[in-house]
PDB file of the backbone (N, CA, C, O) and the ligand in Angstrom, with CONECT records:
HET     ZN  A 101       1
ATOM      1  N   UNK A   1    -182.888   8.946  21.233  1.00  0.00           N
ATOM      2  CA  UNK A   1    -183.942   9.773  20.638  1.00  0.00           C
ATOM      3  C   UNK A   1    -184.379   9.123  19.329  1.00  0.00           C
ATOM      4  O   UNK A   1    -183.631   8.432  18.636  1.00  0.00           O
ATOM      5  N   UNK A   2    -185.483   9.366  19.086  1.00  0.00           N
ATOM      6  CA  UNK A   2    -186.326   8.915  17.939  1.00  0.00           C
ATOM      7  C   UNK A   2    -186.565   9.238  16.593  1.00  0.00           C
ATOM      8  O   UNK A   2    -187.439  10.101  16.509  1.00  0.00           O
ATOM      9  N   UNK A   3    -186.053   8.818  15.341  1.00  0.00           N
ATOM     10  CA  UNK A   3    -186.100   9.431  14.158  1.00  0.00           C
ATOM     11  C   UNK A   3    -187.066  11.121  14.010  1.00  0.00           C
ATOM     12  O   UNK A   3    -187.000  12.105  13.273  1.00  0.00           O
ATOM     13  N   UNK A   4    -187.841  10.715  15.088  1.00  0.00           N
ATOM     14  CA  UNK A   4    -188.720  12.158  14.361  1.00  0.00           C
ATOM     15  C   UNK A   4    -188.413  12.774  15.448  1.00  0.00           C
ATOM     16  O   UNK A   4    -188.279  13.918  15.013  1.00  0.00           O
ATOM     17  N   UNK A   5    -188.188  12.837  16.646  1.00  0.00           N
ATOM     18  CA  UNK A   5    -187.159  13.825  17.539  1.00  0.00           C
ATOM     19  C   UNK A   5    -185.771  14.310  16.472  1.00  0.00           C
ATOM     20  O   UNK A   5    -185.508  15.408  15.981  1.00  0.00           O
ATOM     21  N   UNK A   6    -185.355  13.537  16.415  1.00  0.00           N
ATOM     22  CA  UNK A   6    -183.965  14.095  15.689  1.00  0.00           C
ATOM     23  C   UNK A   6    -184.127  14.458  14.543  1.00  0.00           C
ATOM     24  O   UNK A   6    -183.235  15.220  14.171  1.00  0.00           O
ATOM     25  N   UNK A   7    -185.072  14.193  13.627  1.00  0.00           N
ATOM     26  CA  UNK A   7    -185.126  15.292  12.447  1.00  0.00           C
ATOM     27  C   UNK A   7    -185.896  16.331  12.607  1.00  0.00           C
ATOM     28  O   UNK A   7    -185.983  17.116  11.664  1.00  0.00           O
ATOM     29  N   UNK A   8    -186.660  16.594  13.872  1.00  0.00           N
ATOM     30  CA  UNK A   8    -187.285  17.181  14.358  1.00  0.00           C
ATOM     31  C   UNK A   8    -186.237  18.515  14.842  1.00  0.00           C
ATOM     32  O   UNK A   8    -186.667  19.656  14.674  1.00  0.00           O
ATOM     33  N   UNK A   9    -185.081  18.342  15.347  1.00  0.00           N
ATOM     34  CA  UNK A   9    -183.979  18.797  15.990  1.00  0.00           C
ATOM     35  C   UNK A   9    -183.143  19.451  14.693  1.00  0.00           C
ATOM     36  O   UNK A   9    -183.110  20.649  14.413  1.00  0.00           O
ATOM     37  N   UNK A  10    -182.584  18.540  14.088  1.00  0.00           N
ATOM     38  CA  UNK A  10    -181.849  18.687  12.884  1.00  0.00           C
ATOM     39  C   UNK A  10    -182.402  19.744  12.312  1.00  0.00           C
ATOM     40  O   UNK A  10    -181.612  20.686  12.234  1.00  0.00           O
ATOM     41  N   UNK A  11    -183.573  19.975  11.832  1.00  0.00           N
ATOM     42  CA  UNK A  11    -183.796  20.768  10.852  1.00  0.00           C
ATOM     43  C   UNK A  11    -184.570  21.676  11.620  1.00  0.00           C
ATOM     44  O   UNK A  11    -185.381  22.302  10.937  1.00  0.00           O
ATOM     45  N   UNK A  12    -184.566  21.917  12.732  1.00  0.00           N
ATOM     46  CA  UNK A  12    -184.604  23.807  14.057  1.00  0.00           C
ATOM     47  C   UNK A  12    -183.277  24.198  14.356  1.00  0.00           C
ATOM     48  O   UNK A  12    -183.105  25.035  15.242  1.00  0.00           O
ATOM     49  N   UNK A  13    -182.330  23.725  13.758  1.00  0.00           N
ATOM     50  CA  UNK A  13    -180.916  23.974  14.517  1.00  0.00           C
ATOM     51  C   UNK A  13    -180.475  24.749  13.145  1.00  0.00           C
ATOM     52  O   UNK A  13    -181.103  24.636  12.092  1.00  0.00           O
ATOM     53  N   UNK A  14    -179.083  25.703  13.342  1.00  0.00           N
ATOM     54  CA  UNK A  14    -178.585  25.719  12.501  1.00  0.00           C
ATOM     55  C   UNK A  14    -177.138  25.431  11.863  1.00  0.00           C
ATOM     56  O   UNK A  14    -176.368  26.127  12.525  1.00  0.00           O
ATOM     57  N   UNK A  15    -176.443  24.769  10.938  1.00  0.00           N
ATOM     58  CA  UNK A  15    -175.727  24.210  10.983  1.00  0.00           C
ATOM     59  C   UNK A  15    -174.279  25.034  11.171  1.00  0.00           C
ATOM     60  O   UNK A  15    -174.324  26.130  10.613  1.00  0.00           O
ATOM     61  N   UNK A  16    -173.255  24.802  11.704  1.00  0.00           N
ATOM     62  CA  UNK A  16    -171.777  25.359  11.912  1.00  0.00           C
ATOM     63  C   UNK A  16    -170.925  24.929  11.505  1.00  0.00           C
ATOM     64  O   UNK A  16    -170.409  25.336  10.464  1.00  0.00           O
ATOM     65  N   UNK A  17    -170.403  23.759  12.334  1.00  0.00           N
ATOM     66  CA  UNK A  17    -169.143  23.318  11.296  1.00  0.00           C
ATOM     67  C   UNK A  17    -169.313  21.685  11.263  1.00  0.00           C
ATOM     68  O   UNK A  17    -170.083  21.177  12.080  1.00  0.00           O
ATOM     69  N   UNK A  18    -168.703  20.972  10.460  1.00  0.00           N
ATOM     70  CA  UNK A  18    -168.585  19.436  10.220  1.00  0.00           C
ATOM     71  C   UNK A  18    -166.895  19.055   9.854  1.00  0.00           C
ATOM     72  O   UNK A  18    -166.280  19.276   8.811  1.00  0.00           O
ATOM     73  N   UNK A  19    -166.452  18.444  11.052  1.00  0.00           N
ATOM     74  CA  UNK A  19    -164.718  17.720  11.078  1.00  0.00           C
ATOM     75  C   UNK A  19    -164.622  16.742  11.968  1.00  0.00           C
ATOM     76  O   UNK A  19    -164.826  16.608  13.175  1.00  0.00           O
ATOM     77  N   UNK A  20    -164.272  16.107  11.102  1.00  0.00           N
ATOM     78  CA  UNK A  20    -163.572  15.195  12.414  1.00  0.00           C
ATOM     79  C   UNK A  20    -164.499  13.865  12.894  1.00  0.00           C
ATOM     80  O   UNK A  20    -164.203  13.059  13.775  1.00  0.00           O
ATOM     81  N   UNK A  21    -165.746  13.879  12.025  1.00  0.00           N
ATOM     82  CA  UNK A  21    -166.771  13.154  12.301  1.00  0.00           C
ATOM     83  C   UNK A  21    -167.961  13.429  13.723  1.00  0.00           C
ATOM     84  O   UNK A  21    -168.702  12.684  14.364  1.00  0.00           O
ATOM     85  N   UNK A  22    -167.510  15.514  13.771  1.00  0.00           N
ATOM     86  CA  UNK A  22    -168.727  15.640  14.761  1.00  0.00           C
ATOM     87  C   UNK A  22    -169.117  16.996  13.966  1.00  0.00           C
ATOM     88  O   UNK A  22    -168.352  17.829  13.479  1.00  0.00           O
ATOM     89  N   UNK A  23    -170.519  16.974  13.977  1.00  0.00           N
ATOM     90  CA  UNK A  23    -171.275  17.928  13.275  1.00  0.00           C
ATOM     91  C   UNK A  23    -171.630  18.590  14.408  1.00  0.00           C
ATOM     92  O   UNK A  23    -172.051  18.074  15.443  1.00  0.00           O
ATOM     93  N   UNK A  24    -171.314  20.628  14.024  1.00  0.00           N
ATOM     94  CA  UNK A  24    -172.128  21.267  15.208  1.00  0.00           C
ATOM     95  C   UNK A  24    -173.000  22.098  14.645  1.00  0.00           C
ATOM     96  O   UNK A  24    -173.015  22.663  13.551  1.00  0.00           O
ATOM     97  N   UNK A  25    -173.990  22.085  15.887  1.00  0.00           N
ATOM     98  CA  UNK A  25    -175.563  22.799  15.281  1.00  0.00           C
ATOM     99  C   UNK A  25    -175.876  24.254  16.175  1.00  0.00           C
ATOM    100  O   UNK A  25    -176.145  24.205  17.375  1.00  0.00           O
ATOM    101  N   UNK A  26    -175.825  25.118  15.660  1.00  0.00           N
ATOM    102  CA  UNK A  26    -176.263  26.495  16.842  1.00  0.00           C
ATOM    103  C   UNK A  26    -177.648  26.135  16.928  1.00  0.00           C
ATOM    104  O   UNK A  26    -178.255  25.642  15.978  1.00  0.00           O
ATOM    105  N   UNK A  27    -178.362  26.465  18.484  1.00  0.00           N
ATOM    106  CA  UNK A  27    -179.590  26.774  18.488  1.00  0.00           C
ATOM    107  C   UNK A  27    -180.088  28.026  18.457  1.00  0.00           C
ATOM    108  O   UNK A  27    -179.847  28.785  19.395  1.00  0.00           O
ATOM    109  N   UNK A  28    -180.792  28.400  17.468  1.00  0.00           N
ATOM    110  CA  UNK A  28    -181.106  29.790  16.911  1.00  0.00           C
ATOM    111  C   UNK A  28    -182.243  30.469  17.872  1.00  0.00           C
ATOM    112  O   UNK A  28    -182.382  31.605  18.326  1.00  0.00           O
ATOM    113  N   UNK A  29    -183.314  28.735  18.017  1.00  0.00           N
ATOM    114  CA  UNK A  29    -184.732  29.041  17.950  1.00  0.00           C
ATOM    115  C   UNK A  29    -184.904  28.675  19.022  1.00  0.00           C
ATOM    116  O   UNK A  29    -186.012  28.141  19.069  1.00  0.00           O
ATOM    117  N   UNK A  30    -184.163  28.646  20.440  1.00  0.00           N
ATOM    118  CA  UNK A  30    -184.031  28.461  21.660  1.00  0.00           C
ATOM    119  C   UNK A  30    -185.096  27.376  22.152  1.00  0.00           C
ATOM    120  O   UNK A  30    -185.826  27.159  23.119  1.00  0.00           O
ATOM    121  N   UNK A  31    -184.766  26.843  20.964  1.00  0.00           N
ATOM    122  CA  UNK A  31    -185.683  24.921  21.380  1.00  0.00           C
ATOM    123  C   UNK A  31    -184.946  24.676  22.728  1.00  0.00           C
ATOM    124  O   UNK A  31    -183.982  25.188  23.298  1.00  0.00           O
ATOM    125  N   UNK A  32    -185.664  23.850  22.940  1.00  0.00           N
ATOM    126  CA  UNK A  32    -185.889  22.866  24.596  1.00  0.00           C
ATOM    127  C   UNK A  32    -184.502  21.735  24.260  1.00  0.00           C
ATOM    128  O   UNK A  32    -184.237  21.197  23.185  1.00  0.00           O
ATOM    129  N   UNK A  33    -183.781  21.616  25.556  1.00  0.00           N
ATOM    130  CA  UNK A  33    -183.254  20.698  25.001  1.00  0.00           C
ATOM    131  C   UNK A  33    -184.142  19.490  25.331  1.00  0.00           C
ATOM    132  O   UNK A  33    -185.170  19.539  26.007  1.00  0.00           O
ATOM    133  N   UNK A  34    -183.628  18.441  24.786  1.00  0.00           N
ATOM    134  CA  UNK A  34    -185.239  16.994  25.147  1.00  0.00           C
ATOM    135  C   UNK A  34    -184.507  16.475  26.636  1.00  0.00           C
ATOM    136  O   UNK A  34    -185.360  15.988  27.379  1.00  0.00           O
ATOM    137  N   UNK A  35    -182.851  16.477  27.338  1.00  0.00           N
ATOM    138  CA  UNK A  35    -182.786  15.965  28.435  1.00  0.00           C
ATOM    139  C   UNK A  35    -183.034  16.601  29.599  1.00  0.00           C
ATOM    140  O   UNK A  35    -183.060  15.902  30.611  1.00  0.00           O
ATOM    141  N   UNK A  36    -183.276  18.096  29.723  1.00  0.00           N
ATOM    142  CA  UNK A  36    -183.286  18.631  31.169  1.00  0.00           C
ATOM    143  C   UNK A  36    -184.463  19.927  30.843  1.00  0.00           C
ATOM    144  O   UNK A  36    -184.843  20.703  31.720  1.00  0.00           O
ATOM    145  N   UNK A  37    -185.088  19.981  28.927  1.00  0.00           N
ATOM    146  CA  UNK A  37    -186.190  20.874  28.890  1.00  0.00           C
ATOM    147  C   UNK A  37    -185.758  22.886  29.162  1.00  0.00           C
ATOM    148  O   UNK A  37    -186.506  23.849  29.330  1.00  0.00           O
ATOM    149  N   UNK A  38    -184.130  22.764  29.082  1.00  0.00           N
ATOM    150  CA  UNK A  38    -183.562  23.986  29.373  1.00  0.00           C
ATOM    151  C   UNK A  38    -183.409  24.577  27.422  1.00  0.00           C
ATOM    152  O   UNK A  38    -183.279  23.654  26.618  1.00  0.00           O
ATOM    153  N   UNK A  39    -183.421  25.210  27.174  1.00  0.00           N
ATOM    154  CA  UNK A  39    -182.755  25.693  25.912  1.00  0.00           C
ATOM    155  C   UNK A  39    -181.135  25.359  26.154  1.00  0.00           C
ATOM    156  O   UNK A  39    -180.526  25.411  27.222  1.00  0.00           O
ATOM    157  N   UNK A  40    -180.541  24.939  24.611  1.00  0.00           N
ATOM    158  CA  UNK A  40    -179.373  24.768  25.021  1.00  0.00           C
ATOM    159  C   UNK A  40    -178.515  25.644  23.898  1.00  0.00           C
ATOM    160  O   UNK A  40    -179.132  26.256  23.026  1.00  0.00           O
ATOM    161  N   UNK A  41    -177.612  25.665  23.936  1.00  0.00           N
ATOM    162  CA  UNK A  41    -176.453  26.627  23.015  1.00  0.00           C
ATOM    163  C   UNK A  41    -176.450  25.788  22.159  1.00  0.00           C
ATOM    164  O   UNK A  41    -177.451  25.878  21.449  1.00  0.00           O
ATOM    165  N   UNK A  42    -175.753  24.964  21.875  1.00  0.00           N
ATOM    166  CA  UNK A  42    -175.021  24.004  20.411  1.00  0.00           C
ATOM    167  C   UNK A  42    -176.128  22.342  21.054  1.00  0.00           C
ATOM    168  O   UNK A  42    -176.635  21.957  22.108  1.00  0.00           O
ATOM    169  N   UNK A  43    -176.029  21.968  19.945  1.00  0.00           N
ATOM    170  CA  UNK A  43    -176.036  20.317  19.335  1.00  0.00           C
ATOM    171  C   UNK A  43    -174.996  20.220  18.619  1.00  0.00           C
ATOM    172  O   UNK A  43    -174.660  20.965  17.700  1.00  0.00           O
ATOM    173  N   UNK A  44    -174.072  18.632  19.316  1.00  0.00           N
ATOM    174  CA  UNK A  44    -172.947  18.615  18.779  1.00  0.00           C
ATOM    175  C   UNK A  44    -173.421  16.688  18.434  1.00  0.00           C
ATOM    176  O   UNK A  44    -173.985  15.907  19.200  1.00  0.00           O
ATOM    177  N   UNK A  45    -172.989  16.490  17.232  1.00  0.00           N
ATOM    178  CA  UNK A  45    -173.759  14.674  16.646  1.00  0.00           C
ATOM    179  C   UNK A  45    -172.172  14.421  16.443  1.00  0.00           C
ATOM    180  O   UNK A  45    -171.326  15.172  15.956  1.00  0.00           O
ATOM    181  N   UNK A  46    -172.049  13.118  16.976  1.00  0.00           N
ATOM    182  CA  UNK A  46    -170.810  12.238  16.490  1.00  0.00           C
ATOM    183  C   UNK A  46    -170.581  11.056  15.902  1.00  0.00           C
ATOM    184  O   UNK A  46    -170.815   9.999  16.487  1.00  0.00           O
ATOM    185  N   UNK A  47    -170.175  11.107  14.872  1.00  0.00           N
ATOM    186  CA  UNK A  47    -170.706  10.283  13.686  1.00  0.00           C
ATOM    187  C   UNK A  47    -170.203   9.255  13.693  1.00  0.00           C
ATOM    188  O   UNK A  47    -170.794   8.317  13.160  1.00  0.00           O
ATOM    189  N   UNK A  48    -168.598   9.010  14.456  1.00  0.00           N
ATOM    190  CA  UNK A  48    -167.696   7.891  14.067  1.00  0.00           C
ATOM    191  C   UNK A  48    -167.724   7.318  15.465  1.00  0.00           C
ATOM    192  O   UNK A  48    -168.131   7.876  16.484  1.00  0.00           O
ATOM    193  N   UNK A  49    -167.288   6.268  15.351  1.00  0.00           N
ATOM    194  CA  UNK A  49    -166.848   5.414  16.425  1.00  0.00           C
ATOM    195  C   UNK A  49    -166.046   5.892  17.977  1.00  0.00           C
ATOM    196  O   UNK A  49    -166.235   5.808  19.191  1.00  0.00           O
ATOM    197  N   UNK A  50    -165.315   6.289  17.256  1.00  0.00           N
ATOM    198  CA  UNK A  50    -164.697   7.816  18.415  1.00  0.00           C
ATOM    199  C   UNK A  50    -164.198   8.475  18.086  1.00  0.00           C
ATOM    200  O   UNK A  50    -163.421   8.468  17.131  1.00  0.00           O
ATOM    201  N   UNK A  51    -164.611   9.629  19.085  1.00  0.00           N
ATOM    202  CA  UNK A  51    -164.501  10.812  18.504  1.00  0.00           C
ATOM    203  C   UNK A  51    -163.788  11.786  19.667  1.00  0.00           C
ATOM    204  O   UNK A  51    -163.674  11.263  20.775  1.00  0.00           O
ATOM    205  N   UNK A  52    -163.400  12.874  19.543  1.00  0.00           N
ATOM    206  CA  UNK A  52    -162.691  13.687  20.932  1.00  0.00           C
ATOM    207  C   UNK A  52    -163.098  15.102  21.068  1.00  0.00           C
ATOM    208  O   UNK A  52    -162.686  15.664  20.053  1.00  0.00           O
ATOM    209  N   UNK A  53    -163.633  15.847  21.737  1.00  0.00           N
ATOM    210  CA  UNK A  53    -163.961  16.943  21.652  1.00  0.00           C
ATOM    211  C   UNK A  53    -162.576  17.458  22.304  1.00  0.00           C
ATOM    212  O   UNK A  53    -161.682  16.861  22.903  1.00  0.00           O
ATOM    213  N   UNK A  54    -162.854  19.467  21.766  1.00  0.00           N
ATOM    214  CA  UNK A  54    -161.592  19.914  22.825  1.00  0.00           C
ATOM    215  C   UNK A  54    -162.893  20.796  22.787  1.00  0.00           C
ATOM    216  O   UNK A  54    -163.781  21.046  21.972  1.00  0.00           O
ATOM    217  N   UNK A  55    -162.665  21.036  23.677  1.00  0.00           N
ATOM    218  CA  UNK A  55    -163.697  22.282  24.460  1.00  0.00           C
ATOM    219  C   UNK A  55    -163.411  23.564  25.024  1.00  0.00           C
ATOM    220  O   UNK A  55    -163.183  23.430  26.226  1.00  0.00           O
ATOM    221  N   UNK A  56    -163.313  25.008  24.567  1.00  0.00           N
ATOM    222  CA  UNK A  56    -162.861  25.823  24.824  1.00  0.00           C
ATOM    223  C   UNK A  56    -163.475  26.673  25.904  1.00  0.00           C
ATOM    224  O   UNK A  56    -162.908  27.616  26.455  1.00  0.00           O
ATOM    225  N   UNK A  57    -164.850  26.187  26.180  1.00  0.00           N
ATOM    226  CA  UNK A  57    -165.435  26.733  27.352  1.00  0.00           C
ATOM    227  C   UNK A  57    -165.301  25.660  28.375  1.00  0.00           C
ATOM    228  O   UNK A  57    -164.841  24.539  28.160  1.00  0.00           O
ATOM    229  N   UNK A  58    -165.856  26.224  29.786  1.00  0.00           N
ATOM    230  CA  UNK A  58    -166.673  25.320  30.878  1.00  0.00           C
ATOM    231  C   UNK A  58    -167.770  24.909  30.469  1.00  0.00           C
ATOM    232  O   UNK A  58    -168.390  25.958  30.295  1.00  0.00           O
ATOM    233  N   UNK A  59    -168.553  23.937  30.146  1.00  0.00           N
ATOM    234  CA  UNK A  59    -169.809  23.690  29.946  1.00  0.00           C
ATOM    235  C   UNK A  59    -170.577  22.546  30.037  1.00  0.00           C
ATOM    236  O   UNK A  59    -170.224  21.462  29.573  1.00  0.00           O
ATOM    237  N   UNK A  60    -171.764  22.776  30.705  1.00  0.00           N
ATOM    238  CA  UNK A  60    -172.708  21.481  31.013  1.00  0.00           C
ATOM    239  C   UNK A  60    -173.323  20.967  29.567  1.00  0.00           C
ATOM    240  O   UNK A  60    -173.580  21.460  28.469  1.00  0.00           O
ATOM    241  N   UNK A  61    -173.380  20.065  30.025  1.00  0.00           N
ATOM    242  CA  UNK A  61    -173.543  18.276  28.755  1.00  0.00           C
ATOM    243  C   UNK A  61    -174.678  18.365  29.034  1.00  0.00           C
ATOM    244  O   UNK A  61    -174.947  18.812  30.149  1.00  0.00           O
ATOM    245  N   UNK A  62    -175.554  18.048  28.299  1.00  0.00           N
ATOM    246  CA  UNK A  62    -176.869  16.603  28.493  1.00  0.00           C
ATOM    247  C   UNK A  62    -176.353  15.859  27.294  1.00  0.00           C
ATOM    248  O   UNK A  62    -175.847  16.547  26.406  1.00  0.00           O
ATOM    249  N   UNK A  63    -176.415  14.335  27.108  1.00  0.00           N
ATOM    250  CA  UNK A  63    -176.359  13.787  26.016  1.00  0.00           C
ATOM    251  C   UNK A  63    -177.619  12.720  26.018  1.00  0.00           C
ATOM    252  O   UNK A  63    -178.329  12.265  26.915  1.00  0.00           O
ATOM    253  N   UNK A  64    -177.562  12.543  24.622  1.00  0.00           N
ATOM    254  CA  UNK A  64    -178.677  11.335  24.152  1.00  0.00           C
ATOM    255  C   UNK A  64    -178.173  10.542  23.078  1.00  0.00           C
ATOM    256  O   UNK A  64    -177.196  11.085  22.562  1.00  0.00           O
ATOM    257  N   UNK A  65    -178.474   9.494  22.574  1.00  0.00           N
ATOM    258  CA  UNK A  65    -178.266   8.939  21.332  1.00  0.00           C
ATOM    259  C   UNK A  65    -179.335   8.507  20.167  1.00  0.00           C
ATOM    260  O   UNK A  65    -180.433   7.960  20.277  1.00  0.00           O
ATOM    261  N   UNK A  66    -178.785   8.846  19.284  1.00  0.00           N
ATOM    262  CA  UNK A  66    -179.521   8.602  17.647  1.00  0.00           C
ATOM    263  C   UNK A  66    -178.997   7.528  17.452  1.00  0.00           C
ATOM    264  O   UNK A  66    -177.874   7.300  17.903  1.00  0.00           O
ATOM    265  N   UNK A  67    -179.738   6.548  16.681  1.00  0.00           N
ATOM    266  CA  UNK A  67    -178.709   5.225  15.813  1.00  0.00           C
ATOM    267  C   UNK A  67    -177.330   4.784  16.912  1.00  0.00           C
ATOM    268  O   UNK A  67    -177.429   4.486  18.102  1.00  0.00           O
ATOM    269  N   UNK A  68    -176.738   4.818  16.522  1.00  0.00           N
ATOM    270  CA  UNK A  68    -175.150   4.833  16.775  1.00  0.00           C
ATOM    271  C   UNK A  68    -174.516   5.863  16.857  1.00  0.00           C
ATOM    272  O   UNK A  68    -173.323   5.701  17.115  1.00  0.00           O
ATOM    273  N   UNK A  69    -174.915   7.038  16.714  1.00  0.00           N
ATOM    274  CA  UNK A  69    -174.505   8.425  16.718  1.00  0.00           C
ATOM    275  C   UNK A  69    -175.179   9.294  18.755  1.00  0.00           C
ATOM    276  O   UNK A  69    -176.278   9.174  19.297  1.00  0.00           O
ATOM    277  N   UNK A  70    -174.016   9.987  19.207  1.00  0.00           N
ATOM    278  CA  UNK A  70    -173.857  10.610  19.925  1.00  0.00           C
ATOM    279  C   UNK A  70    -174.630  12.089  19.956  1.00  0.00           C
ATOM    280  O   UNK A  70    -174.489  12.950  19.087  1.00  0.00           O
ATOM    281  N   UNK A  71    -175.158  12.162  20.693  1.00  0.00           N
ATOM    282  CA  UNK A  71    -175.514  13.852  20.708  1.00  0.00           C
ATOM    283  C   UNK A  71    -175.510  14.038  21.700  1.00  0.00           C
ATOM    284  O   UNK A  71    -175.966  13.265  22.542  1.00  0.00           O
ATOM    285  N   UNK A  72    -174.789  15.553  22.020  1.00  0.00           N
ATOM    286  CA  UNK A  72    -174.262  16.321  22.745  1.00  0.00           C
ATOM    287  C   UNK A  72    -174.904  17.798  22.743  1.00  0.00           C
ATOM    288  O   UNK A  72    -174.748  18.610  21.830  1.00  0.00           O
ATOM    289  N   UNK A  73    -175.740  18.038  24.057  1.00  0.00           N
ATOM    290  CA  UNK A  73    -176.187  19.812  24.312  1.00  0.00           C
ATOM    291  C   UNK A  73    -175.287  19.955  24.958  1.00  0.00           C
ATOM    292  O   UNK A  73    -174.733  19.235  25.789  1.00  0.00           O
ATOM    293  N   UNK A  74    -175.045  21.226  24.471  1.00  0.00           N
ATOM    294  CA  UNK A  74    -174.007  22.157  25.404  1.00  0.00           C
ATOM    295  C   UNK A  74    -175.060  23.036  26.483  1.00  0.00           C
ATOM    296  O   UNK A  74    -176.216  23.290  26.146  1.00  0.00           O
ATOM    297  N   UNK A  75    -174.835  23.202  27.011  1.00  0.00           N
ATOM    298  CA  UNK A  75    -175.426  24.572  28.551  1.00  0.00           C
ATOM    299  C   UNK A  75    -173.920  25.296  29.035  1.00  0.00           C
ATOM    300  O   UNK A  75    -172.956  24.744  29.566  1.00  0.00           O
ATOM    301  N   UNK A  76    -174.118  26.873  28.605  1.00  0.00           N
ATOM    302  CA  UNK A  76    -173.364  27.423  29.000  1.00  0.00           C
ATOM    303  C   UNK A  76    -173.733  27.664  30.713  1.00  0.00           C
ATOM    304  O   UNK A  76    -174.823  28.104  31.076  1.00  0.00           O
ATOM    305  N   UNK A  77    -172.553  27.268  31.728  1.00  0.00           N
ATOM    306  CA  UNK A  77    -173.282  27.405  33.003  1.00  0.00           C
ATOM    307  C   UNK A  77    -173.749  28.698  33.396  1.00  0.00           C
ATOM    308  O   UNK A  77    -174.360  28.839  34.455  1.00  0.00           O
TER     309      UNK A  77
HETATM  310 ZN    ZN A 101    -179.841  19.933  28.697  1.00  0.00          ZN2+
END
Protein backbone atom coordinates (compact mmCIF):
# COMPACT_ATOMS: atom_id res chain seq x y z
CA UNK A 1 0.00 0.00 0.00
CA UNK A 2 0.88 3.51 -0.77
CA UNK A 3 1.99 6.36 1.52
CA UNK A 4 -1.36 8.06 1.04
CA UNK A 5 -3.42 4.76 1.44
CA UNK A 6 -1.75 4.24 4.70
CA UNK A 7 -1.94 7.59 6.13
CA UNK A 8 -5.07 7.60 4.69
CA UNK A 9 -5.85 4.41 7.03
CA UNK A 10 -3.77 5.51 9.97
CA UNK A 11 -5.46 8.48 10.72
CA UNK A 12 -9.57 6.74 10.19
CA UNK A 13 -8.52 4.10 12.60
CA UNK A 14 -8.36 4.38 16.13
CA UNK A 15 -5.44 3.66 18.06
CA UNK A 16 -5.31 0.59 20.94
CA UNK A 17 -2.37 -0.74 21.99
CA UNK A 18 1.53 -0.57 20.86
CA UNK A 19 4.08 -3.79 22.21
CA UNK A 20 6.12 -5.75 21.01
CA UNK A 21 6.71 -3.86 17.77
CA UNK A 22 2.94 -4.35 16.52
CA UNK A 23 0.63 -1.42 16.70
CA UNK A 24 -3.25 -2.11 16.92
CA UNK A 25 -5.84 0.09 15.31
CA UNK A 26 -9.83 -0.38 16.01
CA UNK A 27 -11.93 0.42 13.04
CA UNK A 28 -14.43 2.85 14.36
CA UNK A 29 -15.54 4.22 10.94
CA UNK A 30 -16.22 0.84 9.30
CA UNK A 31 -13.73 1.79 6.42
CA UNK A 32 -13.31 -0.77 3.61
CA UNK A 33 -10.66 -2.90 4.09
CA UNK A 34 -8.32 -2.10 0.69
CA UNK A 35 -7.82 -6.27 0.23
CA UNK A 36 -11.31 -7.87 -0.06
CA UNK A 37 -13.40 -4.10 0.24
CA UNK A 38 -15.24 -5.84 3.46
CA UNK A 39 -15.05 -3.50 6.62
CA UNK A 40 -12.68 -4.98 8.92
CA UNK A 41 -12.39 -5.07 12.91
CA UNK A 42 -8.64 -4.15 13.79
CA UNK A 43 -5.49 -2.99 11.68
CA UNK A 44 -2.69 -4.62 13.19
CA UNK A 45 1.16 -2.78 11.60
CA UNK A 46 4.37 -4.70 12.43
CA UNK A 47 7.15 -2.74 12.85
CA UNK A 48 10.13 -5.11 13.49
CA UNK A 49 11.63 -7.68 11.61
CA UNK A 50 9.63 -10.36 13.38
CA UNK A 51 7.13 -10.30 15.05
CA UNK A 52 4.44 -13.07 16.63
CA UNK A 53 0.94 -12.57 17.11
CA UNK A 54 -1.15 -14.70 19.74
CA UNK A 55 -4.56 -14.47 18.73
CA UNK A 56 -7.39 -14.97 21.00
CA UNK A 57 -10.08 -15.27 18.45
CA UNK A 58 -10.71 -17.37 15.11
CA UNK A 59 -10.13 -14.84 12.54
CA UNK A 60 -9.75 -14.06 8.84
CA UNK A 61 -6.47 -12.06 7.69
CA UNK A 62 -6.19 -9.93 4.63
CA UNK A 63 -2.66 -8.56 4.72
CA UNK A 64 -0.73 -5.87 2.74
CA UNK A 65 2.54 -4.13 3.15
CA UNK A 66 3.78 -0.51 3.92
CA UNK A 67 7.64 0.13 3.60
CA UNK A 68 8.92 -2.86 5.38
CA UNK A 69 6.14 -2.91 7.75
CA UNK A 70 3.30 -5.63 7.77
CA UNK A 71 -0.36 -4.93 7.95
CA UNK A 72 -2.77 -7.09 9.12
CA UNK A 73 -7.04 -6.82 8.85
CA UNK A 74 -8.63 -8.83 11.06
CA UNK A 75 -12.41 -10.20 9.81
CA UNK A 76 -14.23 -11.58 12.52
CA UNK A 77 -15.73 -14.76 10.59
ZN1 LIG B 1 -10.18 -7.97 4.23
Amino acid sequence: MDDEKYDRLISSVTPMESADGVESYRNTVAMACPACDEPFDDAVVCTEEYNSLELSLELDLCVTTHDDDVVLFTHKP
